[in-house]
N, C-alpha and C positions, 0 to 999 in steps of 0.2 A: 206365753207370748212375751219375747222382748219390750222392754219400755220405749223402745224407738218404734214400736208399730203401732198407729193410729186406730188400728181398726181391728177388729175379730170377728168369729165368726159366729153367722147364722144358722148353723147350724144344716145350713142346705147346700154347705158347699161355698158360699158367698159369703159376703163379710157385712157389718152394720157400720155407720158412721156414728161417732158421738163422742169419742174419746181421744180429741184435737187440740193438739196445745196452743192456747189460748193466745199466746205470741206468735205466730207463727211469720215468719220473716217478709217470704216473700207473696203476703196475703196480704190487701189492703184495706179490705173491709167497707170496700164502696161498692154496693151495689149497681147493676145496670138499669139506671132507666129506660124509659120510654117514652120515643120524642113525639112530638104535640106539633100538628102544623093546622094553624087557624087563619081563617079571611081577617088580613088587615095587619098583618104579624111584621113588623120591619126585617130586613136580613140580620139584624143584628141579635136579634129575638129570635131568628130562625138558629143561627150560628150558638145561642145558645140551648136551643133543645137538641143540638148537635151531639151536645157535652156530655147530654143523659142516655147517649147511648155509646154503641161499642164501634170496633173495627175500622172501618175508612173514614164514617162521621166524628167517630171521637178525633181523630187525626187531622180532618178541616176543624175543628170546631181549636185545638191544642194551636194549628197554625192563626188564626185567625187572633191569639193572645200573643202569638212571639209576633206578630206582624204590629200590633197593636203598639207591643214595645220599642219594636222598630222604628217604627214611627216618631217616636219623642226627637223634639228639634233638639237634642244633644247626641244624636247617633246620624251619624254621614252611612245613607242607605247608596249599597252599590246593586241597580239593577239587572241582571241577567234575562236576556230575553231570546231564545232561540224557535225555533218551528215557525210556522206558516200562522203568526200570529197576528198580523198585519190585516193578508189577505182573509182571515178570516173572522174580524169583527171588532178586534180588541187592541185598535189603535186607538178610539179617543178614550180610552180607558188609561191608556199608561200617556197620554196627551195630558189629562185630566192629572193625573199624577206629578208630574214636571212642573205643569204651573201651577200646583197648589203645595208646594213645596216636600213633594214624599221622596222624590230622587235628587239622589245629589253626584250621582255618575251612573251612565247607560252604557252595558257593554250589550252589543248584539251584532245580528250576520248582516252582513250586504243585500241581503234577499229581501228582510224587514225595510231595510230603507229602501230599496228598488221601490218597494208596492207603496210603502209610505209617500212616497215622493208621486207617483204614479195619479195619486190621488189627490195629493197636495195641487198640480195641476191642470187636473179637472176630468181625468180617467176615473173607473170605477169597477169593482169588481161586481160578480153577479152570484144568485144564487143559481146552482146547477144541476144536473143529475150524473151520478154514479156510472149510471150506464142508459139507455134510453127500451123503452119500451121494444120488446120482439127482436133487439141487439145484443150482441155478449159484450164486455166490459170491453173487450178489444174492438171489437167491431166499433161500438161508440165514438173509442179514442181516433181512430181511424175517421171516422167523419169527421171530429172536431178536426183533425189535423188538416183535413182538407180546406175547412171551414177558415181554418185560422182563429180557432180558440185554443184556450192552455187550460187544462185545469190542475185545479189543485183539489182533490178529493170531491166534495160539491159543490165549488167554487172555479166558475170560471173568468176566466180575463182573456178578452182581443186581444190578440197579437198588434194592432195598430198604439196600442197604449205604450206597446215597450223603444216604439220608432218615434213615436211624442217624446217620450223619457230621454232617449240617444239624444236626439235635437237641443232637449233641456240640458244636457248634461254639456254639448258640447258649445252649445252658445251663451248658457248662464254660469255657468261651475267653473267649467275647464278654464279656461281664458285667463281667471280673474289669479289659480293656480302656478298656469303655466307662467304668468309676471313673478311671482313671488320664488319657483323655482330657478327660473332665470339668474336671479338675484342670491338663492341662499344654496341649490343645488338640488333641494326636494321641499318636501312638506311630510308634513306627519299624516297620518290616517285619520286621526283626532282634526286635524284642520281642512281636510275632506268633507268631512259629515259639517262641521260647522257652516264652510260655504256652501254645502248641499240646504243647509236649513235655512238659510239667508236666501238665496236662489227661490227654493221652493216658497216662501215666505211672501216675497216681491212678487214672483208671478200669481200668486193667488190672488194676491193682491190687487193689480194688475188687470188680470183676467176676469174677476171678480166670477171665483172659483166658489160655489156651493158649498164644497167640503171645506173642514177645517184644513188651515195649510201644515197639521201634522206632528209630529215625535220628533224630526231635526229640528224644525222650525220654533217648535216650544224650546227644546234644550236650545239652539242658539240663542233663543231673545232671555230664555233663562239663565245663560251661562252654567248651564248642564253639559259637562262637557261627555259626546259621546264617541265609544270606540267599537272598533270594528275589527278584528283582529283576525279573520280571514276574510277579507275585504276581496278580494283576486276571487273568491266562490260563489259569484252574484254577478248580472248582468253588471251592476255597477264598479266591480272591480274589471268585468271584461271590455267595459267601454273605458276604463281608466286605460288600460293595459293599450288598448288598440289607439286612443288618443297620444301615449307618450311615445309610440311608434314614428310619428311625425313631428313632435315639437317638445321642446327639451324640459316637460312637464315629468316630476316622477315622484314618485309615495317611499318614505323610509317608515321602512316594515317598524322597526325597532325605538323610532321616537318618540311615541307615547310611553313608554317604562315610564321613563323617571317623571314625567307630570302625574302620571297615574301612582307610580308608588307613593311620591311625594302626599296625595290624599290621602293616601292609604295611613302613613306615616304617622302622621298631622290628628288622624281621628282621636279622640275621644274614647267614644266606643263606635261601632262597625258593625255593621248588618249587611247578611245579604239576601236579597229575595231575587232568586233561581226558577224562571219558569224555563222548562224544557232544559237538556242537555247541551253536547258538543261542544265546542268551542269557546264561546261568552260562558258557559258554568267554569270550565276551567278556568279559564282568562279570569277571571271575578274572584274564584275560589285561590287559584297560584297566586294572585297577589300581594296577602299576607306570609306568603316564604324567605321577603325579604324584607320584612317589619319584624321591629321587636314583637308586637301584638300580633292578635289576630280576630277573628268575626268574634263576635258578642251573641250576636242573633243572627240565624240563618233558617229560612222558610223552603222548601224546595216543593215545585208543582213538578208531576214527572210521568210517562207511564210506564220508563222505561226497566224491567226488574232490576234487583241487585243482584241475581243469582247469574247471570252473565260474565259478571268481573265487570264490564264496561263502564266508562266516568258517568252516560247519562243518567245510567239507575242507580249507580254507588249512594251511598248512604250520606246526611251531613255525618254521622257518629265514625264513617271510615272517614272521610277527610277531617274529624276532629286527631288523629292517628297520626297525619303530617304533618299537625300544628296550623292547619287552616280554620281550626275554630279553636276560640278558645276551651279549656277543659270543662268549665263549668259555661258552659253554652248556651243558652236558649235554643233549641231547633228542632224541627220537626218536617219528614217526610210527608207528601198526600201522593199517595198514587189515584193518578184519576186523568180524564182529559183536562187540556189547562184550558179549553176556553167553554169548561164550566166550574171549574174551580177557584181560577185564576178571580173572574168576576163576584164570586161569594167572599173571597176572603179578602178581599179589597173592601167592597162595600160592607162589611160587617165592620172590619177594620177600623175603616176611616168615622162609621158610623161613632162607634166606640170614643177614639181619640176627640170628635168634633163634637160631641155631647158634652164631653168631660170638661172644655172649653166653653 
């Protein structure tokens, strides 16, 4: 037997273990535990019986400490937030975020503020179903359609909410725009979402709207400034588009760069927390291409695989590769849904940081 073979035989054809070099490199000598879930347990205590075990929970339980370090008031956190995360629950969650100081720039889609706003002035979405009893999935969709409801998996929304929003958009928002283009020849997209969050703010206010007035309306009174960087892929870039048809209102695509790099620039250290893919992950992620620096910490919620090639499941450790993070990085991957993910590694999170305070 070579000295490079751990093992020999039994004599049955098989081999015995027991003669393992005692260093062995890439062996770390931690066993797997086994997680413990008791009445009365905090998420943060759940987040750590995470830790004692393997596979996707080791992976929330890893993101729930780079999140934690993120967190610290000397790392400027850039939030990415893509999917149907709005409409489905986890608006005053990243609301709750904004005014208690965990973001310090929101990049996301036009679709998030649609519904954000939607509710901001006193629209609401519903719980739904799939498909309805003795109907196929289509058939379903075909009654809502007649109906005049929209859904988004089991979540539906009136159609009348999106004619309330048009209204909002073109009597509070637009107007106040179309002066300031008058005068300078466009607006940024960054200055969009702020008078979106002002608008939605007032009328809730106003109306004295049930819901909280929202994720624009926190970042404007926070001076979080938010971006949207396929703005034109949402009802609200499609009533942009159709409002500057008639009045000399218009969006430069390209005027947030340098406000945005100039953050970027500026940071200390840098963090990014990535739910979902598309656009805001890049948009968040390219940013550091044209900084000396680059992310410190990066948390990514996702389900989207890496074995595709495509940016939403790429890895943070392949974008460490373009110099979008830095080399010695903090980060970590959770594949999993983000709106059961997204809420554990927050609340363990913040548990963590506000304890230690």
């Amino acid at each position: 037997m070579s000295d490079e073979d751990d093992t020999e035989s039994d004599g049955n054809g098989g081999t015995e273990h027991g003669h393992h070099d005692p260093d062995r490199e890439a062996f770390s000598h931690d066993p797997v535990g086994h997680a413990e879930a008791r009445a009365g347990m905090t998420v943060g205590e759940l987040a750590d019986e995470y830790g004692h075990a393997g596979v996707g929970a080791a992976d929330l339980h890893e993101a729930v400490g780079v999140a934690e370090a993120m967190f610290d008031d000397d790392v400027t956190v850039f939030f990415s937030l893509a999917g149907a995360m709005v409409p489905a629950g986890m608006r005053q969650l990243v609301v709750d975020l904004i005014r208690d100081g965990y973001i310090d720039v929101l990049v996301t889609t036009g679709a998030n503020l649609t519904h954000d706003a939607i509710e901001a002035i006193g629209g609401k979405h519903h719980h739904g179903e799939v498909h309805a009893e003795g109907k196929t999935e289509r058939e379903h969709d075909e009654t809502l359609r007649d109906e005049g409801v929209d859904r988004i998996y089991n979540v539906y929304l009136p159609q009348e909410y999106f004619a309330t929003f048009e209204s909002h958009l073109r009597e509070e928002v637009f107007p106040v725009l179309e002066a300031e283009s008058e005068t300078d020849g466009s607006v940024s997209i960054q200055r969009l979402t702020e008078e979106l969050g002002r608008a939605n703010a007032a009328v809730n206010e106003r109306d004295d709207v049930d819901e909280d007035p929202g994720i624009a309306a926190a970042a404007s009174e926070s001076d979080v400034p938010i971006y949207c960087p396929a703005v034109q892929d949402s009802v609200l870039g499609l009533q942009a588009w159709m409002y500057s048809q008639t009045s000399p209102f218009s969006l430069d695509a390209l005027a947030d760069m340098t406000p945005l790099t100039d953050i970027a620039f500026d940071a200390e250290e840098a963090g990014a927390f990535v739910v979902g893919g598309g656009v805001p992950k890049n948009f968040t992620l390219q940013t550091m291409l044209v900084t000396p620096g680059a992310y410190d910490y990066a948390v990514q919620l996702t389900m989207d695989p890496k074995q595709t090639g495509g940016l939403s499941g790429a890895t943070l450790d392949e974008a460490r590769s373009w110099g979008k993070l830095e080399k010695d990085a903090e980060n970590v991957s959770v594949y999993g849904d983000a709106t059961i993910t997204l809420p554990l590694v927050v609340a363990a999170a913040r548990e963590r940081v506000e304890n230690a305070d």
